[in-house]
LOSE-55372 format. One record per residue: residue number from 1; chain; x, y, z of N, C-alpha, C, O in turn. Coordinates in nm, 2 decimals. Layout:
REM LOSE-55372
+------+-------+--------+--------+--------+--------+--------+--------+--------+--------+--------+--------+--------+--------+
: resi : chain :    npx :    npy :    npz :   capx :   capy :   capz :    cpx :    cpy :    cpz :    opx :    opy :    opz :
+------+-------+--------+--------+--------+--------+--------+--------+--------+--------+--------+--------+--------+--------+
:  NUM :     A :      X :      Y :      Z :      X :      Y :      Z :      X :      Y :      Z :      X :      Y :      Z :
...
+------+-------+--------+--------+--------+--------+--------+--------+--------+--------+--------+--------+--------+--------+
REM end
This chain:
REM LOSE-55372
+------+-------+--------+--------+--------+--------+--------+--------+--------+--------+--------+--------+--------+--------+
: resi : chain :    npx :    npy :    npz :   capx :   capy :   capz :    cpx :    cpy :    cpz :    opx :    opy :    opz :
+------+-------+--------+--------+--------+--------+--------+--------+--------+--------+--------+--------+--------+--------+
:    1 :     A :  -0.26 :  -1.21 :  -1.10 :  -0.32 :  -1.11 :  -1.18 :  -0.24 :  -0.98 :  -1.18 :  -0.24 :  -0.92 :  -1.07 :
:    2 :     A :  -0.15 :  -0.92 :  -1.30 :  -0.12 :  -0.82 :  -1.28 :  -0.17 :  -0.70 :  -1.23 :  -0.29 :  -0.67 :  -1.26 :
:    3 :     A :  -0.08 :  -0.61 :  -1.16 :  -0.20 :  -0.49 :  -1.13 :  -0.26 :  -0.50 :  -1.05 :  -0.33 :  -0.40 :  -1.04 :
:    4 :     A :  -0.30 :  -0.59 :  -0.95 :  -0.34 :  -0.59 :  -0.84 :  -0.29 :  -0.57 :  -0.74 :  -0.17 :  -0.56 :  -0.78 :
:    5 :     A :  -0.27 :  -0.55 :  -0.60 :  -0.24 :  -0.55 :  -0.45 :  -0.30 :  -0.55 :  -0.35 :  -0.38 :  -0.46 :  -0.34 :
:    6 :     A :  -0.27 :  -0.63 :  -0.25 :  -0.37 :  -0.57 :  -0.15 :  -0.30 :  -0.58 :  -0.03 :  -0.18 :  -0.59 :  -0.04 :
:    7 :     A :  -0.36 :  -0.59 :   0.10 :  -0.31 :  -0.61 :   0.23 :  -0.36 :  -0.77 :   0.28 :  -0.34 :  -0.80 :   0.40 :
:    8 :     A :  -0.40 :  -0.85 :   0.20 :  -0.53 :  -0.95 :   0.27 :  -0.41 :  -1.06 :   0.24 :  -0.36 :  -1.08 :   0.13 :
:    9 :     A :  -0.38 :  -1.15 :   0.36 :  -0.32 :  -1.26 :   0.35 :  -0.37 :  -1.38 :   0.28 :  -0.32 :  -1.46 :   0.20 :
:   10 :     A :  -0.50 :  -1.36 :   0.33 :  -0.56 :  -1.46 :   0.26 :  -0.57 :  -1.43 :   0.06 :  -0.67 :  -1.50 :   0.03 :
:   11 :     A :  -0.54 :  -1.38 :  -0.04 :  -0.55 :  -1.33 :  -0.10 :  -0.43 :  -1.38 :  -0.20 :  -0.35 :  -1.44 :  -0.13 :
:   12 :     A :  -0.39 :  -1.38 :  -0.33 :  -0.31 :  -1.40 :  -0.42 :  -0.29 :  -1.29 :  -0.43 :  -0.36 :  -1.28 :  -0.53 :
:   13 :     A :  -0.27 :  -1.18 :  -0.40 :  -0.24 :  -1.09 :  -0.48 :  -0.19 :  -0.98 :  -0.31 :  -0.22 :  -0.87 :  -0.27 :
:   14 :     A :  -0.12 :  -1.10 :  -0.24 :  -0.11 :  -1.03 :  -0.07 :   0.07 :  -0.95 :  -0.14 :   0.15 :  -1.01 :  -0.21 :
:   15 :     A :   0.07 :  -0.81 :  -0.10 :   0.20 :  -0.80 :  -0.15 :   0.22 :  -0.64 :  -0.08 :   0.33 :  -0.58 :  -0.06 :
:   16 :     A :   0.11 :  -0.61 :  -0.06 :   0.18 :  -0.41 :   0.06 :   0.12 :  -0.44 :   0.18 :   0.04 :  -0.51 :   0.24 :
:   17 :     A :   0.24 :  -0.31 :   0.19 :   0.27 :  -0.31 :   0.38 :   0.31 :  -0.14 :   0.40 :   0.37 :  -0.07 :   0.32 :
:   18 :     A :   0.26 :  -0.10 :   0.54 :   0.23 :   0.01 :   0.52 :   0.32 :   0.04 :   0.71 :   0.31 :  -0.01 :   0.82 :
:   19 :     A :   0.38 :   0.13 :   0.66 :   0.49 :   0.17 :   0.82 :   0.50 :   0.29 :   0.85 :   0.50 :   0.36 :   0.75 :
:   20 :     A :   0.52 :   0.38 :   0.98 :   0.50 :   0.50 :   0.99 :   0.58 :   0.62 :   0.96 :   0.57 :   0.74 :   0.96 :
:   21 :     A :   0.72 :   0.45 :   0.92 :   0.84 :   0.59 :   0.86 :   0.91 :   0.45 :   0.82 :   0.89 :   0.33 :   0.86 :
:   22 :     A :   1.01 :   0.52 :   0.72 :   1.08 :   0.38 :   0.61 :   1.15 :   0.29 :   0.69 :   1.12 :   0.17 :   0.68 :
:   23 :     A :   1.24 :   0.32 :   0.80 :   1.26 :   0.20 :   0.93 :   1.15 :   0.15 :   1.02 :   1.17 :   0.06 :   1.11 :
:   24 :     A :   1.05 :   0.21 :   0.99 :   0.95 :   0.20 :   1.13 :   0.90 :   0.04 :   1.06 :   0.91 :  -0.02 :   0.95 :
:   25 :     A :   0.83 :   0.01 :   1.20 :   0.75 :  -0.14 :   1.23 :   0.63 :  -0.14 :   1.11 :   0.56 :  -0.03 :   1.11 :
:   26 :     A :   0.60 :  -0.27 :   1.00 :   0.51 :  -0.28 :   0.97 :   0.37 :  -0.25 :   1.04 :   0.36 :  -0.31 :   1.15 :
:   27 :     A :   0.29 :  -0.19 :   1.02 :   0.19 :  -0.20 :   1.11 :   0.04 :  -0.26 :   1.04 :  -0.08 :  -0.22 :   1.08 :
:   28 :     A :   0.06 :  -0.35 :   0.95 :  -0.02 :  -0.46 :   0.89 :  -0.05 :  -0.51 :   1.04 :   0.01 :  -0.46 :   1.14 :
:   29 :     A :  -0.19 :  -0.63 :   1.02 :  -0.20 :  -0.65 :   1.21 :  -0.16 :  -0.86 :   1.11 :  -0.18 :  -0.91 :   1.01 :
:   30 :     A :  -0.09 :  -0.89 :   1.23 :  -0.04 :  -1.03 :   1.26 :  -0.14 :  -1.11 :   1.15 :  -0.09 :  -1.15 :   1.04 :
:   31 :     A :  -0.25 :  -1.13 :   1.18 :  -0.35 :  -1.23 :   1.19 :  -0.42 :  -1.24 :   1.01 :  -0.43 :  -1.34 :   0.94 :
:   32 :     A :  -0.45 :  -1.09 :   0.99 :  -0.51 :  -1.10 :   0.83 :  -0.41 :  -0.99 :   0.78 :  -0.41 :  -1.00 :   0.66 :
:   33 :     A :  -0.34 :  -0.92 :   0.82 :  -0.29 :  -0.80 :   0.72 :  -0.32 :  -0.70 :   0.67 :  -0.25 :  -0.64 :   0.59 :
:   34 :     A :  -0.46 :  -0.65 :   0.74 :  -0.57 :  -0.58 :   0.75 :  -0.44 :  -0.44 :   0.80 :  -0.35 :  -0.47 :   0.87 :
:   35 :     A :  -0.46 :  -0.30 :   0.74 :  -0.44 :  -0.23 :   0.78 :  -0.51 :  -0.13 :   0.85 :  -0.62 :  -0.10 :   0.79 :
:   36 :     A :  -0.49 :  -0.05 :   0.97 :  -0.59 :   0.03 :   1.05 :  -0.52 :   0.10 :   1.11 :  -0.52 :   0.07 :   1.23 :
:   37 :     A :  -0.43 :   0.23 :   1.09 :  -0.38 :   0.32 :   1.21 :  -0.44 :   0.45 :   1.21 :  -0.53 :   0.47 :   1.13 :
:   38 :     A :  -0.40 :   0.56 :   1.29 :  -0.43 :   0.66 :   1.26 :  -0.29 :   0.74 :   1.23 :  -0.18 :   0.70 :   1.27 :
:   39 :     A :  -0.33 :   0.89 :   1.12 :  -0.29 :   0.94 :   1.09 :  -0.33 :   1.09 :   1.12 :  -0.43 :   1.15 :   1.08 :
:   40 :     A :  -0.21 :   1.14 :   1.20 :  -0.26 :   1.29 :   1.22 :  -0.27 :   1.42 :   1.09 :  -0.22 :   1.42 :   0.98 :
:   41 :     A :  -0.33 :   1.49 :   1.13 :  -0.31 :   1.60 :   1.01 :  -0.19 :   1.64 :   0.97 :  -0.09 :   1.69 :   1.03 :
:   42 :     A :  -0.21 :   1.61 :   0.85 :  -0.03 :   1.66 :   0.78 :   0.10 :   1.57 :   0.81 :   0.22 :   1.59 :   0.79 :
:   43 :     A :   0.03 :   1.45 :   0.88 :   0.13 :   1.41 :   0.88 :   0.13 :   1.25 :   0.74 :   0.05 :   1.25 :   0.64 :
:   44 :     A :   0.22 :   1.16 :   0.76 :   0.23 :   1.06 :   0.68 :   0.28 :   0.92 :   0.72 :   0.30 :   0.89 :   0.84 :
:   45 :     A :   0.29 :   0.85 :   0.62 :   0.31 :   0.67 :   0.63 :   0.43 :   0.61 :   0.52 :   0.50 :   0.69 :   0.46 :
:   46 :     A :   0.42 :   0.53 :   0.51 :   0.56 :   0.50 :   0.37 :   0.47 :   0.34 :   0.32 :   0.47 :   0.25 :   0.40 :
:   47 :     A :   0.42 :   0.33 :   0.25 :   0.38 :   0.22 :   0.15 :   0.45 :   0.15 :   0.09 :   0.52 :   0.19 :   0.00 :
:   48 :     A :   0.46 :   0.01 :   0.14 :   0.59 :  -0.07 :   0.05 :   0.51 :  -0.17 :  -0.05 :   0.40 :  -0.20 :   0.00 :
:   49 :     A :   0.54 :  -0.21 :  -0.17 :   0.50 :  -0.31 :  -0.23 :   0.63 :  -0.37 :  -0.31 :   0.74 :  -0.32 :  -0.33 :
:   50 :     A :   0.55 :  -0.51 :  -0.33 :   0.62 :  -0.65 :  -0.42 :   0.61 :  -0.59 :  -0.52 :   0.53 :  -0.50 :  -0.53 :
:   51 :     A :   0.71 :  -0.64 :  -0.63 :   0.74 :  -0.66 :  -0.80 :   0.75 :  -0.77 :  -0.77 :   0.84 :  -0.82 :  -0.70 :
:   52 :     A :   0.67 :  -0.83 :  -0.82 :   0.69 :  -1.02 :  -0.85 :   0.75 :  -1.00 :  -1.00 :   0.74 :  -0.92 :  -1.08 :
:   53 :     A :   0.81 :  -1.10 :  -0.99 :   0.91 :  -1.11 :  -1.09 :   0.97 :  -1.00 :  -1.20 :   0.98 :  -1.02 :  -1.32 :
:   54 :     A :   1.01 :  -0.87 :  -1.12 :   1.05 :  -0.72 :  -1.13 :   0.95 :  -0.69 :  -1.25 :   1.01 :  -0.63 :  -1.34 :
:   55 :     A :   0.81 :  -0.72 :  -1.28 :   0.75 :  -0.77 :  -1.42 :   0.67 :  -0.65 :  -1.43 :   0.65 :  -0.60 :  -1.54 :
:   56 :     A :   0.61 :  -0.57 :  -1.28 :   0.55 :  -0.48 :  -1.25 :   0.55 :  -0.30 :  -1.28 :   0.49 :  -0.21 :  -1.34 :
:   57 :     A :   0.66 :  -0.32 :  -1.19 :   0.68 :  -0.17 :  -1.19 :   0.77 :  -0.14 :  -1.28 :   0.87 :  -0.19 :  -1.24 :
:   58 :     A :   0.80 :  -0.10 :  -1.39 :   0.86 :  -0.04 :  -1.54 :   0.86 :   0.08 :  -1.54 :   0.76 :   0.14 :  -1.49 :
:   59 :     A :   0.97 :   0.13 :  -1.60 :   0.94 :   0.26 :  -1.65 :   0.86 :   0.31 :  -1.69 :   0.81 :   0.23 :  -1.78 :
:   60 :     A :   0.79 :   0.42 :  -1.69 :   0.65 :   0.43 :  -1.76 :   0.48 :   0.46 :  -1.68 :   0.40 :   0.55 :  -1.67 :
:   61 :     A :   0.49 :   0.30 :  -1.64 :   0.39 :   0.28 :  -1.60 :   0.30 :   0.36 :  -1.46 :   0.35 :   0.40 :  -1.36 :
:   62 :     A :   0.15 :   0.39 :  -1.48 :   0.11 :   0.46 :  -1.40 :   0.07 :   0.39 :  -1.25 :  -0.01 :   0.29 :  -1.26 :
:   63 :     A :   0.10 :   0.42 :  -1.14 :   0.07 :   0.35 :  -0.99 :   0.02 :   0.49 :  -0.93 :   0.07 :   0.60 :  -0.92 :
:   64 :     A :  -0.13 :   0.39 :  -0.88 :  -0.23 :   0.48 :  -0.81 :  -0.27 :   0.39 :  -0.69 :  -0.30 :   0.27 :  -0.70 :
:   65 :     A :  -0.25 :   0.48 :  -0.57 :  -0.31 :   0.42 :  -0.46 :  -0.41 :   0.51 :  -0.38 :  -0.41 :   0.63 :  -0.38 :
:   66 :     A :  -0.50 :   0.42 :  -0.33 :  -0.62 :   0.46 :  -0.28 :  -0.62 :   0.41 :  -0.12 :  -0.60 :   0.30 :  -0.07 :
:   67 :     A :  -0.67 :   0.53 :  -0.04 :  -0.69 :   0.50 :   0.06 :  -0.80 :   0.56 :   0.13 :  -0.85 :   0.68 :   0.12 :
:   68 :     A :  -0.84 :   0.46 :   0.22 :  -1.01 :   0.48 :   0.25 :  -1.02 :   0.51 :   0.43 :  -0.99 :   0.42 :   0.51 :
:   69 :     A :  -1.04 :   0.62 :   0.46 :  -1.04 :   0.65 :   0.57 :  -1.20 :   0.61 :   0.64 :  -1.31 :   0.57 :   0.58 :
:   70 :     A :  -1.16 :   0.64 :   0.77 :  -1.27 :   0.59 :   0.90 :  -1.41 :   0.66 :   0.84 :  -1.49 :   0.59 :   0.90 :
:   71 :     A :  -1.46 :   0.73 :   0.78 :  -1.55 :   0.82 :   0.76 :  -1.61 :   0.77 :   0.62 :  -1.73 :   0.80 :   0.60 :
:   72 :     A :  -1.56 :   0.71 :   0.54 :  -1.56 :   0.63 :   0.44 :  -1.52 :   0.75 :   0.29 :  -1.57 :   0.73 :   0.18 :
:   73 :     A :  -1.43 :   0.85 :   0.33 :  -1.36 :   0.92 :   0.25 :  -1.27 :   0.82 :   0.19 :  -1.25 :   0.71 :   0.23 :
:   74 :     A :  -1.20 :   0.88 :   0.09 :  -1.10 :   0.87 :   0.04 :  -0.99 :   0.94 :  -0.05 :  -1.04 :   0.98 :  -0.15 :
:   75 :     A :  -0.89 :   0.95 :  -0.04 :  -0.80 :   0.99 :  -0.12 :  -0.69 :   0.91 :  -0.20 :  -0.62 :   0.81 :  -0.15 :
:   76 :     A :  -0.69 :   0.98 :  -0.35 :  -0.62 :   0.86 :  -0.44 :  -0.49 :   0.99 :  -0.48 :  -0.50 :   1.11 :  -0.52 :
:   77 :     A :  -0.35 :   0.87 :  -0.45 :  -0.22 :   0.95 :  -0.52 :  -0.18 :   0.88 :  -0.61 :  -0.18 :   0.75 :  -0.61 :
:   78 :     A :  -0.13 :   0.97 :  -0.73 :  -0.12 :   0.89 :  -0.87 :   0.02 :   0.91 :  -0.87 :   0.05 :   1.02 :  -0.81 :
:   79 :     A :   0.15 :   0.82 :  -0.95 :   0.27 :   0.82 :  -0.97 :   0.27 :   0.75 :  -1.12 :   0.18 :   0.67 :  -1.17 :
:   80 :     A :   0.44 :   0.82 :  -1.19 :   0.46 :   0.75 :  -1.28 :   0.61 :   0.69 :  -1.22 :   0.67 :   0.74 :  -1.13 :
:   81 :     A :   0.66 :   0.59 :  -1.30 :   0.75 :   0.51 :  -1.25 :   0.84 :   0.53 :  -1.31 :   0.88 :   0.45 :  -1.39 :
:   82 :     A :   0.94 :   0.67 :  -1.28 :   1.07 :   0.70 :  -1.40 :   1.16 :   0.63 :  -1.51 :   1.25 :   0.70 :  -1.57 :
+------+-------+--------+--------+--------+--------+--------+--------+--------+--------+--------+--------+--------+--------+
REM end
């Protein structure tokens, strides 16, 4: 299904991965892919995702990611794809 992603192995649509800096260690966990770290104030992470069959990300197009913290907040960053 286009337009989807997630972290869940078990899932069709398994395709991000989330590291504490662009060389650093995936920190997806082994078993499901479940993501869970902490993040200090001000600081950050680097989000990687699939283009299955480069069909995805196009010029143009709008990519929003959502992320749901321990507290059951969240914050959504929106990008366009040059």
């Amino acid at each position: 299904m286009p337009g989807v992603w997630d972290t869940s192995s078990e899932s069709e649509f398994w395709v991000l991965a989330v590291a504490p800096t662009l060389d650093g260690a995936i920190l997806n966990a082994p078993g499901t892919m479940a993501v869970n770290f902490p993040v200090a104030d001000g600081g950050s992470f680097v989000v990687f995702a699939s283009d299955y069959q480069s069909s995805e990300f196009l010029s143009g197009r709008t990519l929003t990611l959502t992320a749901t913290f321990a507290d059951g907040s969240t914050a959504t960053a929106v990008t366009t794809v040059p």
